[in-house]
C-alpha positions as CSV (number, residue, x, y, z in Angstrom):
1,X,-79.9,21.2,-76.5
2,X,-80.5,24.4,-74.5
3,X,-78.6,27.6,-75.6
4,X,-75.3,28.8,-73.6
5,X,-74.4,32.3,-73.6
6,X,-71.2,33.3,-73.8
7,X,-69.4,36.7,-72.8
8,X,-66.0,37.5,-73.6
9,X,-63.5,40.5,-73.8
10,X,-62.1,40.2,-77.2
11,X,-58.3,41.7,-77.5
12,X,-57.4,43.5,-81.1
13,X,-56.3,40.4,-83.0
14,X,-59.5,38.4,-82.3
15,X,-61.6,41.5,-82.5
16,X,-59.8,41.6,-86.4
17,X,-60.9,38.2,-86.7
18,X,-64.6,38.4,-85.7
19,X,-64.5,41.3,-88.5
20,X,-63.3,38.8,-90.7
21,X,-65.7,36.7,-90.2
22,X,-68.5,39.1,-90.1
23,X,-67.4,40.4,-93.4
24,X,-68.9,37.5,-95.1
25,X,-72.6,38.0,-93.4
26,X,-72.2,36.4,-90.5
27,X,-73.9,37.7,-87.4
28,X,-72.1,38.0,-84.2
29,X,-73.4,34.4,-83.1
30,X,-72.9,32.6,-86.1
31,X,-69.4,34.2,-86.6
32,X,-68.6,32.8,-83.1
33,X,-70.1,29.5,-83.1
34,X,-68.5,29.1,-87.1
35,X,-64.7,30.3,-85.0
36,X,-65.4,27.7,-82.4
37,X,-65.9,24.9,-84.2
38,X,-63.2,25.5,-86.5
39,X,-60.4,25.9,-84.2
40,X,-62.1,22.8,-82.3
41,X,-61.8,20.6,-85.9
42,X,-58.1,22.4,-86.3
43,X,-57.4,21.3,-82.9
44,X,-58.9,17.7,-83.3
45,X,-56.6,17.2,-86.5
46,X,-53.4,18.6,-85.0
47,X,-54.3,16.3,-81.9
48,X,-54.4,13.4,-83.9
49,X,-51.3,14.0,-86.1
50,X,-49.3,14.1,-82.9
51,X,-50.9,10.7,-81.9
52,X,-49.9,9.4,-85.5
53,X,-46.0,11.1,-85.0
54,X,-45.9,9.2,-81.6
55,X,-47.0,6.0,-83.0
56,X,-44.5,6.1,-85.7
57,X,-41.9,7.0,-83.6
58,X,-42.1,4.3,-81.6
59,X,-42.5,1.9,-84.2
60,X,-39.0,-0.1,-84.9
61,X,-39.7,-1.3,-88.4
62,X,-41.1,2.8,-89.6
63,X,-38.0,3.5,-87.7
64,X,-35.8,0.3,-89.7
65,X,-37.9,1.9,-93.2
66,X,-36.9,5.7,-92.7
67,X,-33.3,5.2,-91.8
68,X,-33.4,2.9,-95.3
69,X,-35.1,5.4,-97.4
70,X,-32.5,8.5,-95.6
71,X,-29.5,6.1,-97.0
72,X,-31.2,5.5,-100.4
73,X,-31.4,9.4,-100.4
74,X,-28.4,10.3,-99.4
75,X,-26.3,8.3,-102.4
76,X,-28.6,9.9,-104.5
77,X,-27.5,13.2,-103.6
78,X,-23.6,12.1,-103.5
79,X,-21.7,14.6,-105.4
80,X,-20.9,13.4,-108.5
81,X,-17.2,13.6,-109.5
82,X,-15.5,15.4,-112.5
C-alpha cells in the first residue's frame, strides 16, 4: 500500500500530545500513525459498546433480569430497624 501524506495544523493540546508521544522515541510519523490508530481502536470499542447497550436495551428478558436484580438490591439495602 502506497504512502499518504498528511498535513495538519496542530492546536496546543494535540501539539502536548505529539510531545507525549515523541517523548518515548517516536519520530513525528510513527508518533502520528501510533495516535491514529489508537484513537481508531478507542473508537472501534466505544462503537461497539454502544451497539451492545442498544441490544440490551431492547431486549425484554435483560430488561425482565435487571429490574429483578434492582429489587433484589434494593431489600438488601432496606434500612434495618432498631
Amino acid at each position: 500500500m502506497a504512502s499518504k501524506v498528511v498535513r495538519a495544523r496542530l492546536d496546543g493540546p494535540s501539539e502536548a500530545a505529539l510531545g507525549v508521544l515523541l517523548s518515548e522515541g517516536r519520530n513525528e510519523s510513527e508518533a502520528v500513525r501510533t495516535a491514529l490508530v489508537e484513537a481508531g481502536v478507542r473508537r472501534r470499542r466505544r462503537a461497539a459498546l454502544r451497539d451492545e447497550a442498544a441490544r440490551l436495551a431492547a431486549d425484554p428478558e435483560d430488561r425482565a433480569e435487571l429490574v429483578r436484580l434492582r429489587d433484589e438490591l434494593d431489600a438488601l439495602m432496606a434500612p434495618v430497624p432498631d
